[in-house]
N, C-alpha and C positions, 0 to 999 in steps of 0.2 A: 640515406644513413651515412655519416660519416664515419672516419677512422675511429675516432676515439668511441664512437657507440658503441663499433663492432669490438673492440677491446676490451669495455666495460661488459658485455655480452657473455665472454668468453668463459669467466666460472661458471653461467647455468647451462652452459652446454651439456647435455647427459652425452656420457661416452659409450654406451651400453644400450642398448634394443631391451624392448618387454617381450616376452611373447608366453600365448595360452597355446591352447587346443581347444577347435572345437568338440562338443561333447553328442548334442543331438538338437535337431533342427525341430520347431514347434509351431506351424502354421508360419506366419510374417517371420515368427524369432528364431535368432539364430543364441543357445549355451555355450556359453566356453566355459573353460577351467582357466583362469588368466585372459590376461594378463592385467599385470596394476595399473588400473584405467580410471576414468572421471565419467559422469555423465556430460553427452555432449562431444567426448571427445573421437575423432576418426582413427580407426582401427584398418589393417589392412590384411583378409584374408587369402590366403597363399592356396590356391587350387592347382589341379592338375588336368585338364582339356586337352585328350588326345594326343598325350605327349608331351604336352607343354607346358610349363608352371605360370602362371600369371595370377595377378592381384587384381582382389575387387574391393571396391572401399564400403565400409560399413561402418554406421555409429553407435556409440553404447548409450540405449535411450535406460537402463535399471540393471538392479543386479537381485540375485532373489537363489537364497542359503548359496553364499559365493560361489554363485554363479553368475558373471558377466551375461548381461541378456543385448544384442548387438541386433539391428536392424540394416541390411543393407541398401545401397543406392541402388544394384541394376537386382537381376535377376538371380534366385542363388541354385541356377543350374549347375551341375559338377560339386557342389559341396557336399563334403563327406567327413563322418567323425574321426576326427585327428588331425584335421586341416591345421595348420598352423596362421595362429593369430599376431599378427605383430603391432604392434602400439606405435600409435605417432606423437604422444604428448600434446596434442593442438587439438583444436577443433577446424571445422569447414573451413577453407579458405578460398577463395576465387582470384582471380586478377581483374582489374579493372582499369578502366586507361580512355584517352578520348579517340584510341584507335578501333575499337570496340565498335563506335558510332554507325548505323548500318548494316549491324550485324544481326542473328538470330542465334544463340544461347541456350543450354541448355540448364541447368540446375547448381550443377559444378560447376559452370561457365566456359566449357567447352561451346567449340559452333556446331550448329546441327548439319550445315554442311559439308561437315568433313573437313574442312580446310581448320592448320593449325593457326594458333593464338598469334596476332601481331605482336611484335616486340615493344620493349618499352612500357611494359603495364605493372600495377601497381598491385602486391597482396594487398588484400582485405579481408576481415574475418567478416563471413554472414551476420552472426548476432551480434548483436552492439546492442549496448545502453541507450534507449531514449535521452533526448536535450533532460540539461537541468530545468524544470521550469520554470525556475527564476531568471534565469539566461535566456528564455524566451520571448523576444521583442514583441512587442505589440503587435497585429496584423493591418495595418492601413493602406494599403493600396489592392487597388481589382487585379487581376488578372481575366483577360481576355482570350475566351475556349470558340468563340467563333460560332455558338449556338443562339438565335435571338432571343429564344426564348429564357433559358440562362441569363444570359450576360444583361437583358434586363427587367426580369422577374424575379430572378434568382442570383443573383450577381454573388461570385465568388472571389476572395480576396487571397491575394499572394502568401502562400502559406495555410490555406484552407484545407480540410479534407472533408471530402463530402460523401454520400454512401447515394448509388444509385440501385434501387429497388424495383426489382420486377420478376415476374415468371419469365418461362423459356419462350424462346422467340417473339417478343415484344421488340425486341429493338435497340437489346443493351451496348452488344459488337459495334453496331451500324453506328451507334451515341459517339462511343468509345474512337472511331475511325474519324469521327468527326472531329471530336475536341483534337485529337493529333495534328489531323492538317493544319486545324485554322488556330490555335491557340499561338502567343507570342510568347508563350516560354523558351527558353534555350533551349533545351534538351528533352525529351520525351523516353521518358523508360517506359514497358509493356508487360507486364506478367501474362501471359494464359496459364490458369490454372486450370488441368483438368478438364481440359478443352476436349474435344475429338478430333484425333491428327487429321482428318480430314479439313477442320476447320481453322487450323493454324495457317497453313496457305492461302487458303481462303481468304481470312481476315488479311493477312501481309498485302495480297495483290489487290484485292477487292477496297478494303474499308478501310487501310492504311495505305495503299500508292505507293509509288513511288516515290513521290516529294515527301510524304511524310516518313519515308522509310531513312530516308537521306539526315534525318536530325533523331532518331530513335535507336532506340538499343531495345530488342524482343527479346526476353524469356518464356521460354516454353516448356510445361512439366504436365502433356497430354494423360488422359485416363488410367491409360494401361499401365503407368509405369507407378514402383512400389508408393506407397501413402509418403515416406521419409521425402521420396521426390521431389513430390508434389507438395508439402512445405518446402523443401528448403528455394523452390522458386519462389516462393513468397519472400523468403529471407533471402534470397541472392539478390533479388529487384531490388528491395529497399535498400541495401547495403551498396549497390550502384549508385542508386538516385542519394543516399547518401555522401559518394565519394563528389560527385559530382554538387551536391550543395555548399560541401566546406571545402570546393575550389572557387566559390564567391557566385555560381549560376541559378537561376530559378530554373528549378527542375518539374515537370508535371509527370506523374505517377500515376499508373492505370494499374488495375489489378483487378482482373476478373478469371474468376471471382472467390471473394471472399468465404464464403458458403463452401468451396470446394476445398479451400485451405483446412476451416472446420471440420468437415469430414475425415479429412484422411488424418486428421490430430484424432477424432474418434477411432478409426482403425487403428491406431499406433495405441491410446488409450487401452484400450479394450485387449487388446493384442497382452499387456504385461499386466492386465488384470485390476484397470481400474474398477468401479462399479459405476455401470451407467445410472446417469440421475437425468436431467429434465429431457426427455423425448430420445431419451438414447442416448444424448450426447454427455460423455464423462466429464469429470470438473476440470481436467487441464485445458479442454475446450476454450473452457471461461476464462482460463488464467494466459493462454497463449495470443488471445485476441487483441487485450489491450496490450502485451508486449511488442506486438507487431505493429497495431495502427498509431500508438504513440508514438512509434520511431521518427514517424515522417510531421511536417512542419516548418519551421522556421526557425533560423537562429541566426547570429550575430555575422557569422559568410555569406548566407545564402536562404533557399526556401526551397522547401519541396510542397508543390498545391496534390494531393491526392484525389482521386476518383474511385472507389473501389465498388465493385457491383457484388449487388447481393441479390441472390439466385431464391426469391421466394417459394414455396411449395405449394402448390396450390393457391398462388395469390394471396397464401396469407401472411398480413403484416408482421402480425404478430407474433408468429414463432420462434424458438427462443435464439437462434442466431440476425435473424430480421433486427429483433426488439434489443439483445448487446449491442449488436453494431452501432444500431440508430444513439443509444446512448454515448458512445463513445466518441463518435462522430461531429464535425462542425456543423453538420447540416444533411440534408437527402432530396431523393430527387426521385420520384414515382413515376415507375412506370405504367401507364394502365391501358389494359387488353382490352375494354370497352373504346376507350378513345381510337388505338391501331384499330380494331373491328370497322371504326367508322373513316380510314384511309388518311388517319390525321398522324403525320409523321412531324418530328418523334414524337413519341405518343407519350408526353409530359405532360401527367396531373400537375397544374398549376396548383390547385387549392391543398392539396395534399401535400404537396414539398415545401421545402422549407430553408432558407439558408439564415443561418443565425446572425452570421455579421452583417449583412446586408445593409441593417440600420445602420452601423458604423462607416459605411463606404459609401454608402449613396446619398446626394445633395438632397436636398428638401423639396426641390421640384422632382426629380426622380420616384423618389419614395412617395409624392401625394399621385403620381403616374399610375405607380404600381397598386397603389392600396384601391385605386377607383376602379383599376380592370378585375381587380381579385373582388369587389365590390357586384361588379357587374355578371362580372361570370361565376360567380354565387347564386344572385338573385336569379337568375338564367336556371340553371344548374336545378337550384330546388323547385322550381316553377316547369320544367321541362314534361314532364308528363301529361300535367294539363293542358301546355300548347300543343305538343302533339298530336293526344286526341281533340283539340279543339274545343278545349272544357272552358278554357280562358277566353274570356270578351276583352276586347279592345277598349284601352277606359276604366279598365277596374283599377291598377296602379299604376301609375306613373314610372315605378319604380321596375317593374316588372314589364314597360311599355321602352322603356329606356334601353331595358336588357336587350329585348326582341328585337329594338334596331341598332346594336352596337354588335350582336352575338357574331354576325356571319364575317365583320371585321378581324373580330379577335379571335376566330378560331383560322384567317385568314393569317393573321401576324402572326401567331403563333406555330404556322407551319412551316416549315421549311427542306427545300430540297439537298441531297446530300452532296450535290456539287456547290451549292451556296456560301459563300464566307462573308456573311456579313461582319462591318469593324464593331466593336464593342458602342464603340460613341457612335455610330449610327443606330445602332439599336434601341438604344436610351432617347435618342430626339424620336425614333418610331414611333416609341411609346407614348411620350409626353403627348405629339402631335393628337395621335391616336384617341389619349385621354381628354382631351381638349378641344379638339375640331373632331372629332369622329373620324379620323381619316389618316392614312398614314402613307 
């Protein structure tokens, strides 16, 4: 910002502090009497801990017969009626910067290790506007995640966001550690949402590495900590992978997961007295989802490719954060517990996922590659029961004789180890090979 910014600035400068009182504290929420606030906006409540006065930050998510109703970020141990409420005029802001790179983060963008912020970083406000989408370029080229069975059954374009679907421990972490190492994007941002602190480190050392840790920037907004949290690491990630697009870089965006973002929108809902509608979950539910996943994309600097996992209940598809997402989304990626049961890692429903561009990126040998295996392991697929029990004779189709000796190939290409990095263009000649000579 130059001189003369800071000059033209200088009228809206407020000379003056707001401030309330707390009044009484109500499950999640915290009453005040004051101050003149916005929804949205960071409030900072003034406590007394053993002597000591210090501030914890809180936001005003409603207000109900003028009464400011404020949610805090940490704990709201030591709060007491008549705490003093002070107003910041802003909403969330973080810093962001390429020295960040390497690091682990927490919500507000502090580091979890205790060590303070590098210098030289850049405010940013969490929520931001989604691209115009008329300002939104076209999507034509792949981007390369280092998974073969993705990069060519499902092939993902620069700028994609895709939603991967599954119950708990299927394999979503292990996916997720994958596409970091081996993808050729610039930059890697991480949300865990709602993770369990145990499994923050975990994933860091185990399923991201070292090498991968080297071009990544982690957010982490574990179970225990309040619902306001646990969004706003949803909105701090994207507002990174954000700053980091409109410096001209392809950004890849992980964010698991989705489903646990939902949730704590339902606690904070319910909390100021929404009514719950489809399975519990209140309608800002609905309204916060696409404000979130639209954010990311592509525009005229750069690209953010998305992966956000979504955490099914019971394996079912269809439940109503499953069935938004899928719609909102450029495409998905099934997880299924039958396949992992049978030691086939990652355990990628081919016939089930779906990537919508696909057609648009991939050459016309490719695509006749792809449709013959999904052809194949179809005809396999619904005929499986019978070969099993040995109902099916040899010579009844051609078409089902076909499958039987292509199956143990493609459940062979199809698997892959987690130290593995196959290149994207080697996976596509796998294929075609594959589809063509049986053999790859």
């Amino acid at each position: 910002m130059n001189a003369q910014q800071l000059i033209q600035q200088i009228p809206q400068i407020s000379t003056f502090k707001k401030y309330g009182r707390v009044k009484r504290v109500v499950g999640l929420m915290i009453e005040s009497q004051g101050p003149e606030s916005s929804v949205g906006e960071v409030c900072y409540i003034h406590i007394k801990s053993r002597g000591v006065v210090r501030k914890i930050q809180a936001e005003v998510v409603g207000f109900k017969d003028e009464m400011v109703i404020l949610m805090p970020y940490t704990n709201m141990h030591d709060i007491s009626p008549g705490s003093l409420v002070e107003a910041t005029s802003k909403p969330l802001e973080i810093k962001v910067g390429p020295s960040l790179i390497g690091k682990v983060i927490d919500s507000l963008g502090n580091p979890l290790d205790g060590s303070s912020l590098p210098k030289g970083l850049t405010p940013a406000f969490t929520e931001q506007d989604p691209p115009n989408p008329l300002l939104r370029p076209p999507i034509d080229k792949k981007i390369e995640v280092g998974v073969r069975a993705i990069d060519s059954m499902l092939t993902v374009g620069m700028g994609q966001r895709v939603g991967i679907f599954a119950g708990s421990g299927v394999g979503k972490s292990t996916l997720l550690g994958m596409i970091a190492r081996n993808t050729n994007a610039d930059i890697n941002v991480i949300a865990l949402i709602g993770e369990r602190g145990r499994e923050v480190r975990e994933f860091i050392e185990r399923d991201l590495g070292e090498e991968g840790l080297k071009r990544t920037i982690v957010v982490a907004a574990t179970s225990d900590q309040p619902a306001l949290m646990r969004i706003k690491g949803a909105f701090t990630a994207t507002a990174i992978a954000e700053y980091f697009r409109d410096k001209g870089l392809n950004v890849m965006l992980m964010m698991d997961s989705v489903t646990r973002v939902a949730m704590a929108q339902r606690e904070i809902g319910l909390a100021v007295g929404e009514p719950p509608t489809t399975k519990g979950y209140t309608p800002s539910v609905f309204a916060i989802l696409p404000k979130l996943l639209e954010r990311t994309g592509i525009n005229v600097q750069g690209s953010i490719t998305a992966f956000y996992t979504v955490l099914v209940d019971g394996d079912d598809m269809n439940e109503p954060i499953a069935d938004t997402t899928r719609g909102i989304l450029d495409g998905h990626i099934v997880l299924d517990r039958g396949i992992a049961n049978k030691g086939q890692y990652p355990a990628i429903n081919v016939l089930k996922s779906v990537s919508r561009l696909m057609n648009h990126l991939a050459d016309p040998a490719h695509k006749r590659a792809a449709i013959r295996l999904r052809e194949l392991l179809s005809t396999y697929t619904n005929s499986e029961d019978l070969i099993q029990i040995g109902a099916y004779k040899k010579g009844s189709s051609r078409e089902i004789d076909e499958a039987i000796q292509y199956y143990p190939k493609i459940i062979s290409f199809l698997k892959q180890d987690t130290e593995d990095s196959p290149s994207q263009e080697a996976s596509i000649q796998s294929l075609i090979q594959l589809s063509e000579k049986g053999e790859w």
